[in-house]
C-alpha positions as CSV (number, residue, x, y, z in Angstrom):
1,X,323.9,-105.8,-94.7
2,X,326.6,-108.5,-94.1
3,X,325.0,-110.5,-96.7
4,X,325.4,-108.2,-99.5
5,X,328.8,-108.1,-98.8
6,X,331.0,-110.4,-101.5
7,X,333.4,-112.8,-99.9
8,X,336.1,-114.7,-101.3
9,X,336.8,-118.3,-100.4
10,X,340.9,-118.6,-99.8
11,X,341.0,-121.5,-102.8
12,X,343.4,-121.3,-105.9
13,X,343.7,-123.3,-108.8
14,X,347.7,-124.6,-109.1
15,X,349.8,-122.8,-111.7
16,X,347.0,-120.7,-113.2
17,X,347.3,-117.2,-111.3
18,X,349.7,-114.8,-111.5
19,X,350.8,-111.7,-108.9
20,X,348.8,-108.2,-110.5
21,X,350.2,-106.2,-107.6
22,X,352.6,-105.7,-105.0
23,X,353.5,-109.2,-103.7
24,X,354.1,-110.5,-99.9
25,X,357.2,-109.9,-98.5
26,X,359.4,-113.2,-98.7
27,X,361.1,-111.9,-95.2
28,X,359.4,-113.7,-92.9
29,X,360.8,-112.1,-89.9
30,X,359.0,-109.6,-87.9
31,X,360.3,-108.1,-84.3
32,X,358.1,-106.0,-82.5
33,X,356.9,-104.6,-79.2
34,X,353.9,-106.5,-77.7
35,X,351.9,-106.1,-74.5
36,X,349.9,-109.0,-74.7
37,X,347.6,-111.8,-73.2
38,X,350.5,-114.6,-72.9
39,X,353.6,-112.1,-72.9
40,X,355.2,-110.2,-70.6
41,X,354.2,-106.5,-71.0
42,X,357.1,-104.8,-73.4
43,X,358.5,-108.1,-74.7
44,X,359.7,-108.5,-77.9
45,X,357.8,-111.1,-79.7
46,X,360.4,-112.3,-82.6
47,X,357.6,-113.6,-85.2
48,X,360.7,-115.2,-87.0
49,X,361.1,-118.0,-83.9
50,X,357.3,-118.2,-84.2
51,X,357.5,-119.1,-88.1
52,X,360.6,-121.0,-87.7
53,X,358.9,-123.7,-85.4
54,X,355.3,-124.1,-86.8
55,X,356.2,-123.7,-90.5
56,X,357.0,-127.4,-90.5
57,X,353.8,-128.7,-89.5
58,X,352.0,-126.5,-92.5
59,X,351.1,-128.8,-95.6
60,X,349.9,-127.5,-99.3
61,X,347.0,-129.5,-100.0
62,X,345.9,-130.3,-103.5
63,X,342.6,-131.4,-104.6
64,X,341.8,-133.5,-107.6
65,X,338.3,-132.8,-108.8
66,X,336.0,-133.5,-111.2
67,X,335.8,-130.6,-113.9
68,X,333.2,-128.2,-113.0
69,X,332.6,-129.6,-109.1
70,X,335.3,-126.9,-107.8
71,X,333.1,-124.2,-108.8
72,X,329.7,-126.1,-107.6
73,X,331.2,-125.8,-103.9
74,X,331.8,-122.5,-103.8
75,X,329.0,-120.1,-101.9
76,X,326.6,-117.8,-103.9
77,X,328.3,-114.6,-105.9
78,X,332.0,-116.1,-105.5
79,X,333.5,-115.4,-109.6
80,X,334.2,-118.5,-112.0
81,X,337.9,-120.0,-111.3
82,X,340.2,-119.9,-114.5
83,X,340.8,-123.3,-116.0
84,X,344.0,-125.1,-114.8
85,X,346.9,-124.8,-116.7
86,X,348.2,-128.3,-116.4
87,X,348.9,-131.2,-114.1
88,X,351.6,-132.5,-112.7
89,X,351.2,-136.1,-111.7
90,X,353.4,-136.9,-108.6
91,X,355.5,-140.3,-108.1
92,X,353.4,-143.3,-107.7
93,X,350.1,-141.5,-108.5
94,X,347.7,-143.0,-111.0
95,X,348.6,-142.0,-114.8
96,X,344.9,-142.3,-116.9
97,X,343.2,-140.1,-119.0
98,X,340.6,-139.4,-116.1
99,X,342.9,-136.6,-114.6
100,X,344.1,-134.9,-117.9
101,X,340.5,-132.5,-117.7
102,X,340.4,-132.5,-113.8
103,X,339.8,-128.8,-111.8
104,X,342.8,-128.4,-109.4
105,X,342.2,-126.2,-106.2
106,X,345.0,-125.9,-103.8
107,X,344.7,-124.5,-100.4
108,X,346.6,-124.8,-96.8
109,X,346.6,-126.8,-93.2
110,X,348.3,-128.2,-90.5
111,X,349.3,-131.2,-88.6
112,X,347.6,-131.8,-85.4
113,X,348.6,-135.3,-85.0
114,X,352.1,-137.4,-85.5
115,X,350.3,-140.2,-87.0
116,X,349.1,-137.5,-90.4
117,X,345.5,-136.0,-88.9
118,X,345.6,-132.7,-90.4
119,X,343.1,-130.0,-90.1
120,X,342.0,-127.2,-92.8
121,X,339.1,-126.2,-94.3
122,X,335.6,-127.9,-95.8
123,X,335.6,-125.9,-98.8
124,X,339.1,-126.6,-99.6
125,X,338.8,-130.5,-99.8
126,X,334.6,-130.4,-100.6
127,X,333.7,-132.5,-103.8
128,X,337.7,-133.7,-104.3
129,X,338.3,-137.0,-105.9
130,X,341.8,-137.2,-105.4
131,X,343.9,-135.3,-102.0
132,X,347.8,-135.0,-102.2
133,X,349.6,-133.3,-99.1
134,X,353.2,-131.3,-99.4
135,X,354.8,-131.8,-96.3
136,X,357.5,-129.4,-95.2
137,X,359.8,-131.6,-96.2
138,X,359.3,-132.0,-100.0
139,X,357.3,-135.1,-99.4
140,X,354.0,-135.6,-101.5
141,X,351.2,-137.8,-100.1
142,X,348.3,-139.3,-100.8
143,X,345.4,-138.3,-98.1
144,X,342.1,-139.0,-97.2
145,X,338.9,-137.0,-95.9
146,X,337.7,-137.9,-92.4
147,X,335.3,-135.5,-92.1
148,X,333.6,-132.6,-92.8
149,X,331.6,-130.0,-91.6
150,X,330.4,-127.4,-93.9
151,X,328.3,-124.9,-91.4
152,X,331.8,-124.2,-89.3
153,X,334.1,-124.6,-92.4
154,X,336.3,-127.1,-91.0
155,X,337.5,-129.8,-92.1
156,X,339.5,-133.2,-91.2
157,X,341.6,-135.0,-93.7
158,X,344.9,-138.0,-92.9
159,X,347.9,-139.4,-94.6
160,X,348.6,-143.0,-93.4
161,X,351.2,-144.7,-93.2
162,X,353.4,-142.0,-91.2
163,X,354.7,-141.5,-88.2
164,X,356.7,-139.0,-85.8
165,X,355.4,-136.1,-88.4
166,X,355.6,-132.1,-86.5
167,X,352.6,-131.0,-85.3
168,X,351.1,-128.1,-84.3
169,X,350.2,-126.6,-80.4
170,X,346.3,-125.5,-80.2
171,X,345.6,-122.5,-78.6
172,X,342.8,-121.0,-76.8
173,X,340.7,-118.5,-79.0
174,X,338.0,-117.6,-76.8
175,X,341.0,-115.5,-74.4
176,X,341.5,-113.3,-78.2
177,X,341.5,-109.9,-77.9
178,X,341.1,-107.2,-80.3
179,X,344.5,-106.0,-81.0
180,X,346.6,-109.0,-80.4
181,X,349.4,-109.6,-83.2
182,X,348.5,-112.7,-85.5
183,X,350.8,-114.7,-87.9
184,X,349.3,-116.6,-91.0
185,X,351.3,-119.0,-92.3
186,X,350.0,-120.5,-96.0
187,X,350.2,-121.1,-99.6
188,X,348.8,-118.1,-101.3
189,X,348.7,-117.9,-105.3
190,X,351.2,-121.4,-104.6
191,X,353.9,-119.5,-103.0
192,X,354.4,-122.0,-100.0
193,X,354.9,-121.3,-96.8
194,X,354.4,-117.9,-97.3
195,X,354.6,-115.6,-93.5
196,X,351.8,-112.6,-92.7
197,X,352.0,-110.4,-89.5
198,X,348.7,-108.5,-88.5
199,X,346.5,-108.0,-85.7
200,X,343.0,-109.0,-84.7
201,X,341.1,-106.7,-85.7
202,X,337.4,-108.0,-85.0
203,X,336.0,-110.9,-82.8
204,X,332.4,-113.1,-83.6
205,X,332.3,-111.7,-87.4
206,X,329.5,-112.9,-88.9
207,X,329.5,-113.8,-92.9
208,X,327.8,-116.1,-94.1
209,X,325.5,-118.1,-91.4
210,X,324.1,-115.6,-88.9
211,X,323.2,-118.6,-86.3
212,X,326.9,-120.2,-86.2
213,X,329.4,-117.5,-87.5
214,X,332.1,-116.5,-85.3
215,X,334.9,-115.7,-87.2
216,X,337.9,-114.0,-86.2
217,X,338.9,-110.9,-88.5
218,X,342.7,-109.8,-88.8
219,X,344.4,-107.6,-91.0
220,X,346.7,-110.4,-91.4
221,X,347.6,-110.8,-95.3
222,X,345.3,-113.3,-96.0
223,X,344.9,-114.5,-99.9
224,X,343.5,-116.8,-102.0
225,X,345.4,-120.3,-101.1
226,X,345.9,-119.8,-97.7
227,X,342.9,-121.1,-97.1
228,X,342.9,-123.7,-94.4
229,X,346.6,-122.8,-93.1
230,X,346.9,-121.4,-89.3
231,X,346.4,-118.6,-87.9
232,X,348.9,-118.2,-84.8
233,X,349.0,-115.9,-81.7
234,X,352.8,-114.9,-80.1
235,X,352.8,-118.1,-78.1
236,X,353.2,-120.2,-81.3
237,X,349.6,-121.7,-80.9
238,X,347.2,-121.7,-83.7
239,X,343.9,-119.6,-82.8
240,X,342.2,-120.2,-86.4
241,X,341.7,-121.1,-89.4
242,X,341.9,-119.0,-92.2
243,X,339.1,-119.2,-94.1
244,X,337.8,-115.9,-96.2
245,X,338.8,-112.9,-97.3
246,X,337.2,-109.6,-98.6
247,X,336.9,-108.7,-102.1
248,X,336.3,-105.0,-101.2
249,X,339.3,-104.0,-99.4
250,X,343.1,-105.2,-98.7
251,X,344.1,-107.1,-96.0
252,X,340.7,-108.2,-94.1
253,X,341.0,-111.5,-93.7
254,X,338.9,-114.0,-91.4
255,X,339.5,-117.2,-89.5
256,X,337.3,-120.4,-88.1
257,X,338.2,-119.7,-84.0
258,X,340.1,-123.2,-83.0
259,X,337.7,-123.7,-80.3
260,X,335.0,-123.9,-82.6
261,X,337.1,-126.3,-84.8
262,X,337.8,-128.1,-81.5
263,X,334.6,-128.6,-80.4
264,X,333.5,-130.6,-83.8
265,X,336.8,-132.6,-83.9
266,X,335.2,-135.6,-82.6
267,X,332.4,-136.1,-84.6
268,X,334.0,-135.5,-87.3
269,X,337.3,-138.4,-86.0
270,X,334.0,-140.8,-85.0
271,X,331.1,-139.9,-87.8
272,X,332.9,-137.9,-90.5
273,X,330.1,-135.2,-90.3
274,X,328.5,-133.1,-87.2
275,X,325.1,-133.3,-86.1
276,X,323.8,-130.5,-84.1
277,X,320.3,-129.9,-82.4
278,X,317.6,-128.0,-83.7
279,X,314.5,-126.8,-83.0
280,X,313.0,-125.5,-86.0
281,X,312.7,-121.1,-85.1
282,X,314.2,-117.8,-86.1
283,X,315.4,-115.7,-83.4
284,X,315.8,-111.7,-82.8
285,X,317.5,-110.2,-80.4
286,X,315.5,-107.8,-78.1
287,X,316.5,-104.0,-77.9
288,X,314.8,-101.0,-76.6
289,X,312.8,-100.0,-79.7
290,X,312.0,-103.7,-80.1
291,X,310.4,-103.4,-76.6
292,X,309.2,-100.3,-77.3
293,X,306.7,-100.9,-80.1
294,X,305.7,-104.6,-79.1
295,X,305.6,-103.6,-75.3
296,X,307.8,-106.5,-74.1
297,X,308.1,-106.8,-70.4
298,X,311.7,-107.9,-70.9
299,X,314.7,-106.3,-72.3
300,X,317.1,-109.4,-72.7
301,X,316.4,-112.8,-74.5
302,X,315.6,-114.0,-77.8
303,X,312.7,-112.9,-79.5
304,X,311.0,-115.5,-82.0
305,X,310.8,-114.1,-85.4
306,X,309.0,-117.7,-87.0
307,X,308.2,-121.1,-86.2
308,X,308.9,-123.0,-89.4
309,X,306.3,-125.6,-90.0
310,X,306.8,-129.2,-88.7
311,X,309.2,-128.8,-86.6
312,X,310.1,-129.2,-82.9
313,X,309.6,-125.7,-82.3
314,X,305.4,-126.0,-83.6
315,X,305.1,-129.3,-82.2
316,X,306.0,-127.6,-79.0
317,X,303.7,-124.7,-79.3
318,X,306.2,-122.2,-80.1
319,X,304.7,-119.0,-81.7
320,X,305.9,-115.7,-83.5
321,X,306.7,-113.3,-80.5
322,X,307.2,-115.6,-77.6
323,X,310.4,-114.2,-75.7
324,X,312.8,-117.1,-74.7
325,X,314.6,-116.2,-71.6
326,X,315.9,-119.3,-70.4
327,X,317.0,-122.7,-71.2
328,X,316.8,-125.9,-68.9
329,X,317.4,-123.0,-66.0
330,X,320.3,-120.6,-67.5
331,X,319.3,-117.3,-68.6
332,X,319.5,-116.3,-72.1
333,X,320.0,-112.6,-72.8
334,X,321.0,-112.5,-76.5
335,X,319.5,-114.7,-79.1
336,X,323.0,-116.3,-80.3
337,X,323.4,-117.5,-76.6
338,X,320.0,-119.7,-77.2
339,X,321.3,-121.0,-81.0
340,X,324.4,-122.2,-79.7
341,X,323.6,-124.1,-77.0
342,X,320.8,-126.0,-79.0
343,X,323.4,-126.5,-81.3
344,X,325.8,-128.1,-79.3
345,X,322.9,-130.7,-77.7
346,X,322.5,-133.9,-79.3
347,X,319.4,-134.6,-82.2
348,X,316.9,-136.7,-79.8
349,X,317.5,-135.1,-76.5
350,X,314.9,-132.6,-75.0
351,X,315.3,-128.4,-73.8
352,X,313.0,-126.7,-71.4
353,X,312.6,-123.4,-72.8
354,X,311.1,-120.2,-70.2
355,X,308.6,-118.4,-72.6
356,X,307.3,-115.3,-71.9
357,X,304.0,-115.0,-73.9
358,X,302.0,-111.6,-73.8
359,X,303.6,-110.5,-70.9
360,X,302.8,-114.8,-69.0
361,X,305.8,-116.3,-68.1
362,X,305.6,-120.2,-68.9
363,X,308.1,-123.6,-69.7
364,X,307.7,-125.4,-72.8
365,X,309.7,-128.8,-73.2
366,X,311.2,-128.9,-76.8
367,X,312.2,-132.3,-78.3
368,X,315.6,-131.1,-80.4
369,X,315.4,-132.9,-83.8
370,X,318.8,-132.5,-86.4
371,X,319.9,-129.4,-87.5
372,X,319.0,-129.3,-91.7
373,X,322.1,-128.3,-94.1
374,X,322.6,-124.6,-94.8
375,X,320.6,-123.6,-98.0
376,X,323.4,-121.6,-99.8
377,X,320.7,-121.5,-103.4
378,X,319.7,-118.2,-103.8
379,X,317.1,-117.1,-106.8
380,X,318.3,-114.0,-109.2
381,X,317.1,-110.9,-108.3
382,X,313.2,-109.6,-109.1
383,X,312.8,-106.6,-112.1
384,X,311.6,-103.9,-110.2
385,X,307.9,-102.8,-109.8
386,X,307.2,-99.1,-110.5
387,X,306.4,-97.0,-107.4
388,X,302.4,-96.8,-106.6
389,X,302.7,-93.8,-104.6
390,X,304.9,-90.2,-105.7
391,X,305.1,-89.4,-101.7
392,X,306.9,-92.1,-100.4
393,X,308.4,-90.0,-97.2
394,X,305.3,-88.2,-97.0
395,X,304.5,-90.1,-94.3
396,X,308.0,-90.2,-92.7
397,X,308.7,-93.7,-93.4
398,X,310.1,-94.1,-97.0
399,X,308.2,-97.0,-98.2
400,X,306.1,-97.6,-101.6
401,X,304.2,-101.0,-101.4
402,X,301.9,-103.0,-103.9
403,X,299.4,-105.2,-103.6
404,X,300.5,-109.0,-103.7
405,X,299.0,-109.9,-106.6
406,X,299.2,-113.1,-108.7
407,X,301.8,-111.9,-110.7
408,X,303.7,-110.2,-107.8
409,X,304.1,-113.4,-106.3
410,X,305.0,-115.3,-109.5
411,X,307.5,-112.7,-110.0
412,X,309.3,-112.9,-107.1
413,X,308.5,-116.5,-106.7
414,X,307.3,-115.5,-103.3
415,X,305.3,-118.6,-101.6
416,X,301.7,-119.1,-102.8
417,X,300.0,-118.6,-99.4
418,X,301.4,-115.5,-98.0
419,X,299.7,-112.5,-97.2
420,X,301.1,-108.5,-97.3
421,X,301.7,-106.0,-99.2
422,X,305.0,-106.1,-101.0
423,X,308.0,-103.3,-100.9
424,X,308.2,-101.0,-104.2
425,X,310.4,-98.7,-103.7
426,X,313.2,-97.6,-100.4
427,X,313.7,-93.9,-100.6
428,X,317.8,-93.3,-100.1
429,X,318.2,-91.8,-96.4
430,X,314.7,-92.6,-95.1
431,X,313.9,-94.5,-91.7
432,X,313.1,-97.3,-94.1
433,X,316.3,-97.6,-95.7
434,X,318.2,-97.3,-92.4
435,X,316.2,-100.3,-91.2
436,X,317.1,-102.2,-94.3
437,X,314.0,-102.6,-95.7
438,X,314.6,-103.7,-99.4
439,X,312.5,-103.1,-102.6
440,X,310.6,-106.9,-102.9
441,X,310.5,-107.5,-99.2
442,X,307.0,-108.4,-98.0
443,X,305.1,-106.5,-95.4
444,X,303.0,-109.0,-93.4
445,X,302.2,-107.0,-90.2
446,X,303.2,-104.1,-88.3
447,X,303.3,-103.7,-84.7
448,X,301.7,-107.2,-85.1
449,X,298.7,-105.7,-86.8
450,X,298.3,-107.9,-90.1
451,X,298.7,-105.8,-93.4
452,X,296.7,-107.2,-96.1
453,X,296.5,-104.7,-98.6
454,X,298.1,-101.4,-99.1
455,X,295.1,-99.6,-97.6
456,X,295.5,-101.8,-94.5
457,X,299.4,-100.9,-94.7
458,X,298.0,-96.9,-95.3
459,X,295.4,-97.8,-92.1
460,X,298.5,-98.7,-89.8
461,X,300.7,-96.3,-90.8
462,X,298.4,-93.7,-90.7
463,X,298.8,-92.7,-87.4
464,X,302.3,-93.1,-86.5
465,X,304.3,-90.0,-85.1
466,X,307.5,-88.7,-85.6
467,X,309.3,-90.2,-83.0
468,X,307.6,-93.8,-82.7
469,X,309.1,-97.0,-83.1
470,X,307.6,-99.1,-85.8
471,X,308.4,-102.9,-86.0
472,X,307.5,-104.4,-89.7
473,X,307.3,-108.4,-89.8
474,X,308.9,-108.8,-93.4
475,X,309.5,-111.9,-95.5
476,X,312.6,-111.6,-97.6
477,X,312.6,-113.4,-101.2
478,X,316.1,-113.0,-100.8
479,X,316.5,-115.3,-97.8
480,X,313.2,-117.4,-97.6
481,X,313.4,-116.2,-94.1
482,X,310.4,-114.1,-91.8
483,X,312.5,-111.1,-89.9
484,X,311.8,-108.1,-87.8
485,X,313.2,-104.9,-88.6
486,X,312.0,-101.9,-86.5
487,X,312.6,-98.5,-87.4
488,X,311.8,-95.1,-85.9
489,X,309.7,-92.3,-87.9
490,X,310.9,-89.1,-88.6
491,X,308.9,-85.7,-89.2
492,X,307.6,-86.0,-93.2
493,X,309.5,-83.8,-95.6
């Protein structure tokens, strides 16, 4: 799963790190032969003209907080930064004892405007007390936050006072292709300015929110301080924002797509923050075993996985399994098509949604409330319950389950009035491991047929042949969140 996967936020604390491997190049030029959206089919894109004329509008930000507050903005199972190892005051700045103990992150952006408007990212500037920018130049200035938008990662920040600065030109990241050559331009581990050539190597990566994610991967050197510096196609134009990088792996770095930045720009220039619309559901996208085992008439649009109480979404009627298929008229065939759109509408206006509802078509008028901020808490893991069952692929499934019991749901803090039977065990290899299916997950129906007890679950899966699709309506401590996952049974061992 994407969400097991640990991720790195691109900040660094000034001064404190030092190189444990092989270092960037410091050559910053880079000649080679490009067929490409933009360029003429065997033209040599020199990434050193490329570097030579954005470089100046790329700033080192650093950020003044609080001890302890770096850490606090940092997502779930990101390691503890090292203490600072000093810091220097600039000209002109403040000198009080306030500062001496302060956490120090340092990360990257550009200028988009002449008048100091620079953009980079939330996490880089999140919870600081205290902004200086590096120009290009040598200059150090004091800046402000604008705004800030943590569900995209982008951010908005200003030095006043300035005029005639370099700024950047914005591309168009919705015409990337896989394959393109990137540049990064940045201040990783505080080596300013520092040049990275790659390619894209994967469009609409999700990480961290599966609803808004769309972030561009590249193999791009991408490391810890670059975060919030530009990422640049061979027409000099920023695409992204770098923004993460892998822990697992070298050189898989991933960028906020500019469009996406683009699109929240004015909010953030008018509001400081974005407001998006909402409607209160979880969505699932509809493929042929999903159709299969809950005999959906349709094999596009975007299944609804749970109505979560008092929202639009139940005011409206909404249930678990209605198929959305259109909105106000346009045909949705995936479920992110539906999430984005809502998204982008404003808290207070209204949707007409096209249900399909046991097989009855039908329009259901939502009234979009705001969009709540991303819950990023996540509880330690459960001890594991023994196994009730020796045989768990006996029946070709791979599942051991346990009653939910008092002290099942106090163990895994599991809410009071649910109803299942809880996962056990996952045998390696099984259909229930493929689908994901994790020990502490909670069964609540199959095929839509409620499972209330492990005899019920026994019951339901009782019958099923090697060869059938089974779709298992889970709640996952790990999430909060109700999902599908559907999985097909194989011949028992």
């Amino acid at each position: 799963m994407t969400g097991a996967l640990a991720f790195l936020i691109g900040l660094v604390l000034a001064g404190t790190l030092s190189p444990t491997g092989p270092t960037a190049s410091a050559e910053p030029v880079v000649r080679m032969r490009a067929g490409l959206a933009g360029s003429a089919p065997g033209l040599l894109v020199n990434f050193a003209d490329i570097a030579a004329r954005v470089n100046p509008a790329v700033v080192n930000i650093e950020a003044f907080m609080r001890p302890g507050t770096a850490e606090e903005s940092l997502p779930p199972g990101h390691p503890p930064l090292p203490k600072p190892g000093g810091d220097e005051a600039q000209p002109g700045d403040q000198q009080d004892d306030q500062w001496e103990e302060s956490d120090r992150g340092s990360g990257s952006g550009f200028l988009l405007t002449p008048d100091g408007e620079i953009l980079t990212n939330h996490h880089v500037v999140d919870g600081a007390e205290r902004l200086t920018v590096k120009l290009a130049d040598g200059r150090s200035l004091r800046a402000r936050i604008v705004g800030g938008d943590p569900d995209t990662d982008v951010a908005l920040i200003k030095v006043d006072g300035v005029h005639d600065l370099p700024v950047v030109r914005l591309g168009d990241s919705n015409t990337l292709r896989v394959g393109e050559w990137v540049c990064a331009i940045g201040n990783p581990l505080a080596y300013e300015h520092t040049v990275t050539v790659g390619v894209v190597s994967y469009l609409g990566r999700k990480l961290f929110d599966e609803s808004l994610d769309n972030y561009i991967q590249t193999d791009a050197a991408i490391n810890l301080g670059n975060s919030g510096g530009p990422l640049i196609n061979t027409n000099g134009e920023v695409i992204g924002i770098s923004a993460a990088i892998s822990s697992r792996a070298n050189n898989i770095g991933f960028a906020v797509p500019i469009d996406q930045a683009r699109d929240v720009l004015d909010q953030l220039r008018r509001n400081g923050r974005v407001s998006r619309g909402y409607i209160g559901v979880s969505l699932h996208d509809v493929d042929e075993d999903l159709q299969r085992s809950l005999q959906l008439g349709n094999s596009r649009g975007a299944l609804v996985e749970d109505v979560t109480a008092g929202t639009p979404a139940e005011r409206a009627g909404l249930r678990r399994y209605d198929l959305i298929t259109a909105v106000d008229g346009r045909q949705v065939l995936r479920a992110e098509e539906l999430i984005r759109d809502v998204a982008a509408r404003h808290p207070g206006s209204e949707a007409t949604l096209r249900v399909v509802r046991d097989g009855r078509a039908q329009l259901v008028t939502v009234h979009l409330t705001e969009r709540p901020p991303r819950d990023e808490n996540a509880d330690d893991a459960a001890p594991p319950l023994p196994p009730t069952r020796s045989d768990r692929r006996g029946n070709g499934i791979g599942l051991a389950v346990e009653e939910l019991t008092r002290q099942v749901v106090s163990r895994f803090k599991l809410p009071t009035a649910l109803s299942g039977v809880v996962v056990a065990a996952v045998d390696p290899s099984s259909p229930a491991d493929a689908a994901e299916l994790q020990h502490g997950d909670v069964i609540i129906e199959i095929n839509r047929k409620p499972v209330r007890t492990a005899a019920e679950y026994r019951q339901v899966t009782a019958t099923a042949q090697p060869g059938d699709v089974l779709t298992f309506y889970l709640y996952e401590p790990e999430t909060g969140q109700r999902t599908l996952r559907t999985l097909r049974v194989e011949a028992p061992d």
